[in-house]
N, CA, C and O atoms as a Tripos MOL2 file, in Angstrom:
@<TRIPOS>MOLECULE
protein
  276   275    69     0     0
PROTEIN
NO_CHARGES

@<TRIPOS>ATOM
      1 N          20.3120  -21.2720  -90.7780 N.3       1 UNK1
      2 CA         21.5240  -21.8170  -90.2030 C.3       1 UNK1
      3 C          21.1560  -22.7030  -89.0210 C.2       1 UNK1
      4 O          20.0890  -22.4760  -88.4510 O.2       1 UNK1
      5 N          21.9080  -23.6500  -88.6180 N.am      2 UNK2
      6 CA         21.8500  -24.6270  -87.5010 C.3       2 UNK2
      7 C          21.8940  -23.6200  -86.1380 C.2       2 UNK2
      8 O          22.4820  -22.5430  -86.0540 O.2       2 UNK2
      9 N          21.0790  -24.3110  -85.0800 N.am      3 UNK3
     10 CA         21.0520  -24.2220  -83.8320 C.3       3 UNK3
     11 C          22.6930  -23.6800  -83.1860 C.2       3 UNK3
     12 O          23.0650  -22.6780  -82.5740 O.2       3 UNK3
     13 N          23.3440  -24.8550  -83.6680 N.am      4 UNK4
     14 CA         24.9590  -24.9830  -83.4810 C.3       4 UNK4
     15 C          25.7560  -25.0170  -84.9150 C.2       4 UNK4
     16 O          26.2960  -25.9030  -85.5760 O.2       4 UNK4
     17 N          25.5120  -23.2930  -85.0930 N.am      5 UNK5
     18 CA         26.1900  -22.3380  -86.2570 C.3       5 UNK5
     19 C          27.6980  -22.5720  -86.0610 C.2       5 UNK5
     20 O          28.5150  -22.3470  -86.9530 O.2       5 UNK5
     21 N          28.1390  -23.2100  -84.3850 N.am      6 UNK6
     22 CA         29.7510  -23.0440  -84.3150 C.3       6 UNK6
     23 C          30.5150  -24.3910  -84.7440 C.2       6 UNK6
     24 O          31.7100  -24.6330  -84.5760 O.2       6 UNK6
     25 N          29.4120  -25.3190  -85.4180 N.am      7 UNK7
     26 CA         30.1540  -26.6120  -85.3330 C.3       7 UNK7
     27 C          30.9630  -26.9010  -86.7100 C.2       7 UNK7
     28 O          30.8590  -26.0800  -87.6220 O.2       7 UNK7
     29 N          31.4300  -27.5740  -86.8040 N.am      8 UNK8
     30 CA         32.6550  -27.8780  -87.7390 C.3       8 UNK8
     31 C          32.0220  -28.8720  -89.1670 C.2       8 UNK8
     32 O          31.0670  -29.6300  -89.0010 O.2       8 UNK8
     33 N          32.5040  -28.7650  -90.1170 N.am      9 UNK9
     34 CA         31.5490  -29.2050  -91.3710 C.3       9 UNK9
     35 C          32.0240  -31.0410  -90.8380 C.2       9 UNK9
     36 O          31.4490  -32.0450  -91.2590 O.2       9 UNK9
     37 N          33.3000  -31.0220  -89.7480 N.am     10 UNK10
     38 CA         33.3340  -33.0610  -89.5890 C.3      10 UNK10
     39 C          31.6920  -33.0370  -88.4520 C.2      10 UNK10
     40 O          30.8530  -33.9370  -88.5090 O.2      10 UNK10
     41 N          31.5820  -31.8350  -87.5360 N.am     11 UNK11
     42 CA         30.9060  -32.3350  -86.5150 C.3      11 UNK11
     43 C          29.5920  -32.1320  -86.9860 C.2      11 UNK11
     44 O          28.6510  -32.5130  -86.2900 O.2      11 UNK11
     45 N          29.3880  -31.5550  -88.1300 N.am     12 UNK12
     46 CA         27.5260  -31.4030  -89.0160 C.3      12 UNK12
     47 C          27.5090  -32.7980  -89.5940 C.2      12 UNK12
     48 O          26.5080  -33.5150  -89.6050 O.2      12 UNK12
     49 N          29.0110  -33.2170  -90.2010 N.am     13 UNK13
     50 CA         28.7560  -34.7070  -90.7350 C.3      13 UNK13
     51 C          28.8900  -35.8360  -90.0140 C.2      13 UNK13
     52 O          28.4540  -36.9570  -90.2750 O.2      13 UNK13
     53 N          29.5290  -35.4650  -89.0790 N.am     14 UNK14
     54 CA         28.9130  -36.9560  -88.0370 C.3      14 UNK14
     55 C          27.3930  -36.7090  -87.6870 C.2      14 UNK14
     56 O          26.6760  -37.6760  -87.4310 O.2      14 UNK14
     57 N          27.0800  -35.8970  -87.6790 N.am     15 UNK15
     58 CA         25.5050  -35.7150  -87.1870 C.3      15 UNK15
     59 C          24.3230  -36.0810  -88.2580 C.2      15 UNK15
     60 O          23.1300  -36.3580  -88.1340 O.2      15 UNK15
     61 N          25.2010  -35.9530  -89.3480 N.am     16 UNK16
     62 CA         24.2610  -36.4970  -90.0700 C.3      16 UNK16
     63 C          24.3320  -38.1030  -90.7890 C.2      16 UNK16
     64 O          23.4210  -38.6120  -91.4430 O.2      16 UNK16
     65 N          25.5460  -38.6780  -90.5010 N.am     17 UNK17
     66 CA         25.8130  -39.9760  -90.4070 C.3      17 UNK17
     67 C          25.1510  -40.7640  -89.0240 C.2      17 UNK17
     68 O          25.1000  -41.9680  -88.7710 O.2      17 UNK17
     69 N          24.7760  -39.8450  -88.4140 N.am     18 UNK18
     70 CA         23.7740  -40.5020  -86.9780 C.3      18 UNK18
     71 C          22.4320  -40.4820  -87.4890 C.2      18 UNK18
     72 O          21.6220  -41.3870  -87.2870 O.2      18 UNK18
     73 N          22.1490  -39.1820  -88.3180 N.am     19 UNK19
     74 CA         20.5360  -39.7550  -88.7990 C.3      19 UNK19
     75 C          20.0510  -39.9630  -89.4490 C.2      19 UNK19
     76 O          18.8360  -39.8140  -89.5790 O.2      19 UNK19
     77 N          20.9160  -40.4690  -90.2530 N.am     20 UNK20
     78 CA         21.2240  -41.6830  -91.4900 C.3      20 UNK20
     79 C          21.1980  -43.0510  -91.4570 C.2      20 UNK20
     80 O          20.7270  -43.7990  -92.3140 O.2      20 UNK20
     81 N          21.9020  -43.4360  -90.0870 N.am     21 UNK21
     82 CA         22.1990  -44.2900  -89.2570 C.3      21 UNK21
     83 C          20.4350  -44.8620  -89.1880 C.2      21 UNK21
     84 O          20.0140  -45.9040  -89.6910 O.2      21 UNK21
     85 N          19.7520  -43.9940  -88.5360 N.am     22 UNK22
     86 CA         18.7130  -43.6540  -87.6610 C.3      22 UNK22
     87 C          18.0110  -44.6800  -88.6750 C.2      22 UNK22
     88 O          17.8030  -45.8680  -88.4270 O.2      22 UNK22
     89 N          17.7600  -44.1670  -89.5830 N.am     23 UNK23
     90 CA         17.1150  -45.1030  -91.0710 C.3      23 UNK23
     91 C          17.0160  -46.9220  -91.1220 C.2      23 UNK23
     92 O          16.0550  -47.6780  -91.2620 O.2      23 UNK23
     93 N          18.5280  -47.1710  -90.9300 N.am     24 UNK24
     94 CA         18.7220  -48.5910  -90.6340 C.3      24 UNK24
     95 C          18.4990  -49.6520  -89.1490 C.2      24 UNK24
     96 O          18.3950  -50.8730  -89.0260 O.2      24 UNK24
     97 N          18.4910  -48.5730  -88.2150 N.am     25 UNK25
     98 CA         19.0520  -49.0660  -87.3020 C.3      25 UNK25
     99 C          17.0900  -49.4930  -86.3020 C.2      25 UNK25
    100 O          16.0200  -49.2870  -86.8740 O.2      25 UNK25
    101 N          17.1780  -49.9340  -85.1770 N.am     26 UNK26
    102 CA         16.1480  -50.5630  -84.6530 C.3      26 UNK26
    103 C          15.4840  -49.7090  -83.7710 C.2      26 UNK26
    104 O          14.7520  -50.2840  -82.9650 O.2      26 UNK26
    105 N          15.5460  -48.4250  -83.7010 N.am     27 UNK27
    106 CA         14.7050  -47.3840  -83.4800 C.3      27 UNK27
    107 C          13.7840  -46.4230  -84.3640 C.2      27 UNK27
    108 O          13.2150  -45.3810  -84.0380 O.2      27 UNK27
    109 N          13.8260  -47.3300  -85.9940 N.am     28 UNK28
    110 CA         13.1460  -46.6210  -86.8710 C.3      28 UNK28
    111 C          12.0980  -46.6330  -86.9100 C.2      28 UNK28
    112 O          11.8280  -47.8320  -86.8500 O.2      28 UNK28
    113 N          10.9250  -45.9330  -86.9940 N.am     29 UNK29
    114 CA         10.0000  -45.6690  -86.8810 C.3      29 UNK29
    115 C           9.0990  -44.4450  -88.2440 C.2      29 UNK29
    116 O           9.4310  -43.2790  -88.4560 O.2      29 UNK29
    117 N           8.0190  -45.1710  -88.9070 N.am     30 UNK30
    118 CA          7.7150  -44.5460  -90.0100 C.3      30 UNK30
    119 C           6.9210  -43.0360  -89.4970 C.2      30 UNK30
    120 O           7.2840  -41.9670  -89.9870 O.2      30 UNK30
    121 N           6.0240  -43.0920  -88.6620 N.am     31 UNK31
    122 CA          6.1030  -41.7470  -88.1050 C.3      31 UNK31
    123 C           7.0240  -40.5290  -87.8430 C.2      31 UNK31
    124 O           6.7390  -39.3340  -87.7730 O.2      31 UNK31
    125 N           8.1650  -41.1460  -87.7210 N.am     32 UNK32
    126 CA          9.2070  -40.3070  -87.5630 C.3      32 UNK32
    127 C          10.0250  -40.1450  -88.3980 C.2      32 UNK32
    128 O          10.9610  -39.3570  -88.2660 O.2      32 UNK32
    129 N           9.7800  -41.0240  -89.6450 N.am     33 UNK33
    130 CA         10.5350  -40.9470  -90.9250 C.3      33 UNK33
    131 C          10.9500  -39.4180  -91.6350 C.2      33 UNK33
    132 O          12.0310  -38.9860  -92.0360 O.2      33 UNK33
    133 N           9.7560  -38.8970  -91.5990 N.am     34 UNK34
    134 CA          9.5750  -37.5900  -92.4910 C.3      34 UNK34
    135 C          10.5310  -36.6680  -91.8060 C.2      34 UNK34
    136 O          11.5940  -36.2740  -92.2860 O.2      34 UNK34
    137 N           9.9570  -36.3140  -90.4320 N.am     35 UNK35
    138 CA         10.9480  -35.7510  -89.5650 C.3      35 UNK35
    139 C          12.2970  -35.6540  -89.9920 C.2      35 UNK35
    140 O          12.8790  -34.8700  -90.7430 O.2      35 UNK35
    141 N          12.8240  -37.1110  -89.0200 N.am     36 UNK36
    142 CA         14.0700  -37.2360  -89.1430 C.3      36 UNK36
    143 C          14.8380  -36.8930  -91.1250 C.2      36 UNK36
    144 O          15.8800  -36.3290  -91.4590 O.2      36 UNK36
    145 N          13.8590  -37.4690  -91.8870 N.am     37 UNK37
    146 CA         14.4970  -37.0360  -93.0780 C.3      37 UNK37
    147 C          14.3590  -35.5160  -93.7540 C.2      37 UNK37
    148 O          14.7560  -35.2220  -94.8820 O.2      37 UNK37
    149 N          13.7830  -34.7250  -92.9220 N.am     38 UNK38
    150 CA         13.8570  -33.1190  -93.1800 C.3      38 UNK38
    151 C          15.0630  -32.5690  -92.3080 C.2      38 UNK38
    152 O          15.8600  -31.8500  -92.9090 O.2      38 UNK38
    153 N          15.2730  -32.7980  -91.0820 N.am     39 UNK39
    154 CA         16.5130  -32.9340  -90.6360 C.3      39 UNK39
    155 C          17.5220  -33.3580  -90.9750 C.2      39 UNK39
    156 O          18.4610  -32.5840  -90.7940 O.2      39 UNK39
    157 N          17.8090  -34.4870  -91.4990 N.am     40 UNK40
    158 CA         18.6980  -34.5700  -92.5440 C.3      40 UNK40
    159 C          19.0010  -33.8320  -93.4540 C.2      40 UNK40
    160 O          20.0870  -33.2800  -93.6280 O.2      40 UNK40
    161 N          18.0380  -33.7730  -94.1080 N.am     41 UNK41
    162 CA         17.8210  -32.4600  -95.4520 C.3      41 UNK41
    163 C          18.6110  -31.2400  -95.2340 C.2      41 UNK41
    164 O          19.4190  -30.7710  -96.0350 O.2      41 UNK41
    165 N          18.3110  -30.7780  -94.1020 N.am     42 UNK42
    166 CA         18.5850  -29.5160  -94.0540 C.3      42 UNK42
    167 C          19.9010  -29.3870  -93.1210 C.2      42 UNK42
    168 O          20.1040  -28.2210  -92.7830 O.2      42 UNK42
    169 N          20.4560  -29.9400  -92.8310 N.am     43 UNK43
    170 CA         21.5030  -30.2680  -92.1660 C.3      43 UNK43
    171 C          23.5490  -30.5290  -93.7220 C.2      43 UNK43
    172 O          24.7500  -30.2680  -93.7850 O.2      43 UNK43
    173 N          22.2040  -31.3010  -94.6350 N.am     44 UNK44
    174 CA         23.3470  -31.4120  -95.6870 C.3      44 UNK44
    175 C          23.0730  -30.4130  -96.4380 C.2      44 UNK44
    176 O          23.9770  -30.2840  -97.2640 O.2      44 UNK44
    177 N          22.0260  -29.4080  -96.5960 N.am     45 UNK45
    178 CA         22.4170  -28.3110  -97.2140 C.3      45 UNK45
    179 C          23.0680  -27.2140  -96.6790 C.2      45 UNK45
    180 O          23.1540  -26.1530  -97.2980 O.2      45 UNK45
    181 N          23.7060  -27.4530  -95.1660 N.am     46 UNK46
    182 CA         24.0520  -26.2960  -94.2290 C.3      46 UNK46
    183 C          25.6920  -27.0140  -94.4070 C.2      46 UNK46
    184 O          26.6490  -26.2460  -94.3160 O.2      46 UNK46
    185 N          25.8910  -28.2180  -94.6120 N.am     47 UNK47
    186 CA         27.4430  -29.1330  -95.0480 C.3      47 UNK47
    187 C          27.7160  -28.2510  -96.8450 C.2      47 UNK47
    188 O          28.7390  -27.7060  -97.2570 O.2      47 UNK47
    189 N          26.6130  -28.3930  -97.4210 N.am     48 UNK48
    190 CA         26.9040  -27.7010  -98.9780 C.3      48 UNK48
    191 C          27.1820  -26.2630  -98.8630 C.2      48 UNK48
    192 O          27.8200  -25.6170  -99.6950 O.2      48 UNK48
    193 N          26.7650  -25.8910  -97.9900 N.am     49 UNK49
    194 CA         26.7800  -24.4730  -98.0300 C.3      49 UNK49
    195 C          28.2890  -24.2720  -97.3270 C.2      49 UNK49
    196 O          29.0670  -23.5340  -97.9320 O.2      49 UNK49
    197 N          28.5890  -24.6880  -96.4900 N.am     50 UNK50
    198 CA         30.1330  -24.5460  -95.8110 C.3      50 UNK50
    199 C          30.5840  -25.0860  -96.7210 C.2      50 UNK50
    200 O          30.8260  -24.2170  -97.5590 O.2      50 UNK50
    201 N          30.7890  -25.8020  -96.9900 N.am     51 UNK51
    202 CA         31.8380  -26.4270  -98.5950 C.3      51 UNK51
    203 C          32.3710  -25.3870  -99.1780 C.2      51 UNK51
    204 O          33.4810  -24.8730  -99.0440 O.2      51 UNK51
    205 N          31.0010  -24.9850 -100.1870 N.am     52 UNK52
    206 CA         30.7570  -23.6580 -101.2790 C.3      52 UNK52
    207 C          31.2070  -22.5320 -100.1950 C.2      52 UNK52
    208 O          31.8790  -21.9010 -101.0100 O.2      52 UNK52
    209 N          31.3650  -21.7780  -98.9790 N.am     53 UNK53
    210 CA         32.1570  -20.8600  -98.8010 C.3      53 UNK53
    211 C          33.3440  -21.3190  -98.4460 C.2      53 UNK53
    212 O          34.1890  -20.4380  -98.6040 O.2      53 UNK53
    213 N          33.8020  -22.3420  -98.0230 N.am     54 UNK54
    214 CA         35.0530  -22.7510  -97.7030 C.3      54 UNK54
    215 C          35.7260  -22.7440  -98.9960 C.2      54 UNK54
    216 O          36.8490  -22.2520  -99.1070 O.2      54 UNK54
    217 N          35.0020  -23.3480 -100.1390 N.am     55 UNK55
    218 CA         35.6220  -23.2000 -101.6100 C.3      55 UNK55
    219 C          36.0080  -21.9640 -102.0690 C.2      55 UNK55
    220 O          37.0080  -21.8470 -102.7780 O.2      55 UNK55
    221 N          35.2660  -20.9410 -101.7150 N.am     56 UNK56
    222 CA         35.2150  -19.5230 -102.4850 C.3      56 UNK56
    223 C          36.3830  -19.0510 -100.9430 C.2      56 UNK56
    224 O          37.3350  -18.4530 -101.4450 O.2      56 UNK56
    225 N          36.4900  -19.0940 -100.0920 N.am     57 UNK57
    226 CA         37.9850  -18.3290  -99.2210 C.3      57 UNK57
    227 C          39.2110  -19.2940  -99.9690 C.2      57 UNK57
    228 O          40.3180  -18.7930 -100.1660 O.2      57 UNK57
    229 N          39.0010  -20.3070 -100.2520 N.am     58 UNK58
    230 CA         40.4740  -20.9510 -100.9870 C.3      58 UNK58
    231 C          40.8540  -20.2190 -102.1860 C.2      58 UNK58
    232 O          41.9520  -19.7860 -102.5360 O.2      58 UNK58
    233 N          39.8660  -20.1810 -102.6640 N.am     59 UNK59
    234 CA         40.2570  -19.8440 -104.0990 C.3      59 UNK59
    235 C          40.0800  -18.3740 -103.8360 C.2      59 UNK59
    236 O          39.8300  -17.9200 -104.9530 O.2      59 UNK59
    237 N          40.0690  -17.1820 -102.8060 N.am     60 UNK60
    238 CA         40.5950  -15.8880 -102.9590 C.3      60 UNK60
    239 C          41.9870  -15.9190 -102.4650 C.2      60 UNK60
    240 O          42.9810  -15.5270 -103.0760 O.2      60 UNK60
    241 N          41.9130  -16.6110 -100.8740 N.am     61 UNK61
    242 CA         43.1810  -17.0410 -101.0280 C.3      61 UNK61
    243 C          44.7240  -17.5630 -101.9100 C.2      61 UNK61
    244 O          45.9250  -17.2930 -101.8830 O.2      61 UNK61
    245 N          43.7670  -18.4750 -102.6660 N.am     62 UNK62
    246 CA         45.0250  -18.6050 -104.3210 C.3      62 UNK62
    247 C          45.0570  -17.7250 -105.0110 C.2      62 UNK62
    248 O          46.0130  -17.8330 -105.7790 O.2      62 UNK62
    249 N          44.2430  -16.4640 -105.2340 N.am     63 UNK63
    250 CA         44.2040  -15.5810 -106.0340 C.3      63 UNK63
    251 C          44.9990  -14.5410 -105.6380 C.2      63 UNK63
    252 O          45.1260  -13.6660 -106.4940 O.2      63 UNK63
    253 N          45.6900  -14.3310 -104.3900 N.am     64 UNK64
    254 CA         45.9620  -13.4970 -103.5260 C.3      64 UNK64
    255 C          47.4180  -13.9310 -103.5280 C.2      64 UNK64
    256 O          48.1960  -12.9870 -103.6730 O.2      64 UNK64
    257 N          47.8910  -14.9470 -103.4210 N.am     65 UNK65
    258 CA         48.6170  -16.2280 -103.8460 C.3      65 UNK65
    259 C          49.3000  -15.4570 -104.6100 C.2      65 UNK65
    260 O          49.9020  -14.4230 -104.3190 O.2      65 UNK65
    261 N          49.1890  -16.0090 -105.6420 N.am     66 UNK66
    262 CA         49.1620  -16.0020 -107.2650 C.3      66 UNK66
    263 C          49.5720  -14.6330 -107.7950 C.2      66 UNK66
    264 O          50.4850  -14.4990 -108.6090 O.2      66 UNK66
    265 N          48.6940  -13.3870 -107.1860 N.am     67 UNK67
    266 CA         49.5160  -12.0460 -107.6320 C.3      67 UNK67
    267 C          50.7010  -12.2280 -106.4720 C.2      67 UNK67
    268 O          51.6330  -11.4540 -106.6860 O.2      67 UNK67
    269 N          50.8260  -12.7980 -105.6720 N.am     68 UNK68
    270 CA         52.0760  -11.9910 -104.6100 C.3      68 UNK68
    271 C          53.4490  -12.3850 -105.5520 C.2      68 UNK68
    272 O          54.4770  -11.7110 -105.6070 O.2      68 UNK68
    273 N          53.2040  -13.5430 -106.2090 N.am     69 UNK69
    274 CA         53.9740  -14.2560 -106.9330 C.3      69 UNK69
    275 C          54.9640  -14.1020 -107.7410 C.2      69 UNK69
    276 O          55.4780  -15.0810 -108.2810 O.2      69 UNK69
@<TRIPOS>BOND
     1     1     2 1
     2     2     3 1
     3     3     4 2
     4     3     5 am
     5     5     6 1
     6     6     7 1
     7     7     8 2
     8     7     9 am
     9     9    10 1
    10    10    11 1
    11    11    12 2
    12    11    13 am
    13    13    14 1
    14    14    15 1
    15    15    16 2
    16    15    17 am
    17    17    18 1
    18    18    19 1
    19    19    20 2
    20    19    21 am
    21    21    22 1
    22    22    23 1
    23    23    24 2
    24    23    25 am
    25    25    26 1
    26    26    27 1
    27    27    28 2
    28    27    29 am
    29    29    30 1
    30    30    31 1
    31    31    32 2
    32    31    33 am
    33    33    34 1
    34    34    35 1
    35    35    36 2
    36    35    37 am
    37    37    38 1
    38    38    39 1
    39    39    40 2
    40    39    41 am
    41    41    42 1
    42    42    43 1
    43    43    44 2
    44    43    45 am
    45    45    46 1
    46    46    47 1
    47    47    48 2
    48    47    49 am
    49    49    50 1
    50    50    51 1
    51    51    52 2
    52    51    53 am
    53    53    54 1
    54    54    55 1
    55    55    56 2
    56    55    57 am
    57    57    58 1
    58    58    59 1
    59    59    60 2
    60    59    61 am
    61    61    62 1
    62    62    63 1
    63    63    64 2
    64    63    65 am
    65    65    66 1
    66    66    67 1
    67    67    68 2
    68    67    69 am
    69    69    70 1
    70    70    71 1
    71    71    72 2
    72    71    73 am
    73    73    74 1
    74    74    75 1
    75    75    76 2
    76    75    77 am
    77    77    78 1
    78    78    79 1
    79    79    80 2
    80    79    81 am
    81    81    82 1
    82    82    83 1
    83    83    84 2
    84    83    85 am
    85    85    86 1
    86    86    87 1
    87    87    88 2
    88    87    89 am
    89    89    90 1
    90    90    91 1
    91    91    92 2
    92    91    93 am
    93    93    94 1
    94    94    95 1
    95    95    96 2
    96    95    97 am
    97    97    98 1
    98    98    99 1
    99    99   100 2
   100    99   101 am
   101   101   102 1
   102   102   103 1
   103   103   104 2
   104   103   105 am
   105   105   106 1
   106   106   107 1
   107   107   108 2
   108   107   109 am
   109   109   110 1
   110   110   111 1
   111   111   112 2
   112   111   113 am
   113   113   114 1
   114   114   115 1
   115   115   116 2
   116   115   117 am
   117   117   118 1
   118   118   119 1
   119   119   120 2
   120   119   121 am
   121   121   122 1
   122   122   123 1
   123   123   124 2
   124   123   125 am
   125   125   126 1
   126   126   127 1
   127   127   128 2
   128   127   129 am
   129   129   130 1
   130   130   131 1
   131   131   132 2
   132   131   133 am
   133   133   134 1
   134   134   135 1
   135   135   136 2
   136   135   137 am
   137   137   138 1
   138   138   139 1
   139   139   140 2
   140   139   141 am
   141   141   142 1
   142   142   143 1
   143   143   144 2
   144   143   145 am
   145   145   146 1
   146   146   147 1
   147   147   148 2
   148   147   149 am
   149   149   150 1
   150   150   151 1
   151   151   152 2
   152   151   153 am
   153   153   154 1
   154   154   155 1
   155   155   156 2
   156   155   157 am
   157   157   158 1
   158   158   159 1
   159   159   160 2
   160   159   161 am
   161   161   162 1
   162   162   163 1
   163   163   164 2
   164   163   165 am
   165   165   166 1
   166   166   167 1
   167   167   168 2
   168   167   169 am
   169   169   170 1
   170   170   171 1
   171   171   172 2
   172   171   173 am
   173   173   174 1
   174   174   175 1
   175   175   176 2
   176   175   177 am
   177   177   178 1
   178   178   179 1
   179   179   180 2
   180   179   181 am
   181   181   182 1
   182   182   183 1
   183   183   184 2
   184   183   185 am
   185   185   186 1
   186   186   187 1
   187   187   188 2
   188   187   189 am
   189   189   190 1
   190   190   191 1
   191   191   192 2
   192   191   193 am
   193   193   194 1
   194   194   195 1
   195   195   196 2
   196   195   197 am
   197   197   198 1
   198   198   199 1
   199   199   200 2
   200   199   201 am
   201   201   202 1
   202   202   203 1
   203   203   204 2
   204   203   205 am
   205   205   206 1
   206   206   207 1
   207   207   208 2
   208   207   209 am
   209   209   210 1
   210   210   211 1
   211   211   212 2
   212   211   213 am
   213   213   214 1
   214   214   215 1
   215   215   216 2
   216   215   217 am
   217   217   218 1
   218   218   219 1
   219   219   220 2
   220   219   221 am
   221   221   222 1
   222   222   223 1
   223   223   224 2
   224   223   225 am
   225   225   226 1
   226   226   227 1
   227   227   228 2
   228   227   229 am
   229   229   230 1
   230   230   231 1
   231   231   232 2
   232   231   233 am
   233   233   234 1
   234   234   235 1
   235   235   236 2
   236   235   237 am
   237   237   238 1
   238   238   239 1
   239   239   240 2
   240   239   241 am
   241   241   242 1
   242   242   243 1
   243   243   244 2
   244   243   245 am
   245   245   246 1
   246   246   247 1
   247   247   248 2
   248   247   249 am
   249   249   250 1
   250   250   251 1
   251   251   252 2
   252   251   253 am
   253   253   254 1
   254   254   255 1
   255   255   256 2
   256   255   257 am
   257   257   258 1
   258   258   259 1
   259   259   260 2
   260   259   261 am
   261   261   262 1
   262   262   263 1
   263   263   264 2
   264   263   265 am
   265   265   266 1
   266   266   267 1
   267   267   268 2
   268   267   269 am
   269   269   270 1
   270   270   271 1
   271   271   272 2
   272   271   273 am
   273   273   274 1
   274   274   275 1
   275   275   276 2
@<TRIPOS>SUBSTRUCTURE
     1 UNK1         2 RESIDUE 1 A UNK
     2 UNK2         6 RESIDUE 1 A UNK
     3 UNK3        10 RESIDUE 1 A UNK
     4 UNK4        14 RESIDUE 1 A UNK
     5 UNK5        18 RESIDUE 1 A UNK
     6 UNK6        22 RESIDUE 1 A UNK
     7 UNK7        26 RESIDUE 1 A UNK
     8 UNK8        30 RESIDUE 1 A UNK
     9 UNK9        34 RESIDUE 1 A UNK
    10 UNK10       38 RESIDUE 1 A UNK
    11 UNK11       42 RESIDUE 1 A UNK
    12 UNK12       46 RESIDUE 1 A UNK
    13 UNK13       50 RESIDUE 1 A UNK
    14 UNK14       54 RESIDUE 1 A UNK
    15 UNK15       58 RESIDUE 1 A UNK
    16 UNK16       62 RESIDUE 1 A UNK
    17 UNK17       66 RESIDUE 1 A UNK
    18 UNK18       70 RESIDUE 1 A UNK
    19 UNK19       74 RESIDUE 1 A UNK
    20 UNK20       78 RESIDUE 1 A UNK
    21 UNK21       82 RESIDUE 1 A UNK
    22 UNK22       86 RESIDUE 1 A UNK
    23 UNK23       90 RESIDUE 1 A UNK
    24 UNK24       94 RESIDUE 1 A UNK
    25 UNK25       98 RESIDUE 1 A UNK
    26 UNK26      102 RESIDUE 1 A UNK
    27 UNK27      106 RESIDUE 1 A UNK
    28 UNK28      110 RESIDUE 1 A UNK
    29 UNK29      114 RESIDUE 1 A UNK
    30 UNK30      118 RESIDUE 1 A UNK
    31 UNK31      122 RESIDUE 1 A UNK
    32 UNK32      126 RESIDUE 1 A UNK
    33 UNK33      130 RESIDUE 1 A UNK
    34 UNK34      134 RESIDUE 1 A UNK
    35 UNK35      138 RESIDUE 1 A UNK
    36 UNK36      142 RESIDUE 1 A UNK
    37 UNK37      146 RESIDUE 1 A UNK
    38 UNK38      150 RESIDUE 1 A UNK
    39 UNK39      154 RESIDUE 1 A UNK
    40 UNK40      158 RESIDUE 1 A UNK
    41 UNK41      162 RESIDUE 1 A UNK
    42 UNK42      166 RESIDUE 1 A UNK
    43 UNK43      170 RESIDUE 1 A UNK
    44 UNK44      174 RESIDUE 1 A UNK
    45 UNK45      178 RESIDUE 1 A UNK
    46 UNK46      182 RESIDUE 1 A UNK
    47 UNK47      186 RESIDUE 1 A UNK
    48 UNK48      190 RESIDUE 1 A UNK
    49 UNK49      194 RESIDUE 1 A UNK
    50 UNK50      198 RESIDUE 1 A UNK
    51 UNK51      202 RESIDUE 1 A UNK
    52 UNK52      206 RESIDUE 1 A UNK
    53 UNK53      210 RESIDUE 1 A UNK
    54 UNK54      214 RESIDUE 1 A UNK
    55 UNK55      218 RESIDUE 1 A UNK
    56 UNK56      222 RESIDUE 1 A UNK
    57 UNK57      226 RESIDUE 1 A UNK
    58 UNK58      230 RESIDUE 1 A UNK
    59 UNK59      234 RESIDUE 1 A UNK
    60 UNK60      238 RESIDUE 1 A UNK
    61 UNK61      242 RESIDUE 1 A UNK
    62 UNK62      246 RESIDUE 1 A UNK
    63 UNK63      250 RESIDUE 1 A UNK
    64 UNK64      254 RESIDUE 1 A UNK
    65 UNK65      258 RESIDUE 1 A UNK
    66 UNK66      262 RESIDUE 1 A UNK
    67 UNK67      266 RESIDUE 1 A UNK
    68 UNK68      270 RESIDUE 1 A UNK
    69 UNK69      274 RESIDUE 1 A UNK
């Protein structure tokens, strides 16, 4: 899990639209390529992973739903 476990799946994805950014922009540097793109990496599998539980509380939620019904 991230450093900052409390942040919000917009504030993991602006963060990773910054080092994405990082790629194009005039501080790129191939030394630091790998880096910055394992950070990335692992940053959008911590966005997939909140997704996939945010997906699975909706859908108990609708299920919960659905019998009250």
């Amino acid at each position: 899990m991230s450093e900052k476990s409390n942040e919000t799946i917009a504030e993991k994805t602006a963060r990773l639209n910054e080092l994405v950014a990082w790629f194009d922009g005039d501080e790129f540097e191939l030394e630091k390529a790998l880096d910055m793109f394992s950070k990335a990496e692992k940053l959008a599998e911590e966005i997939e992973a909140d997704i996939s539980s945010l997906k699975n509380d909706i859908e108990v939620v609708k299920a919960k739903f659905s019998e009250a019904a």
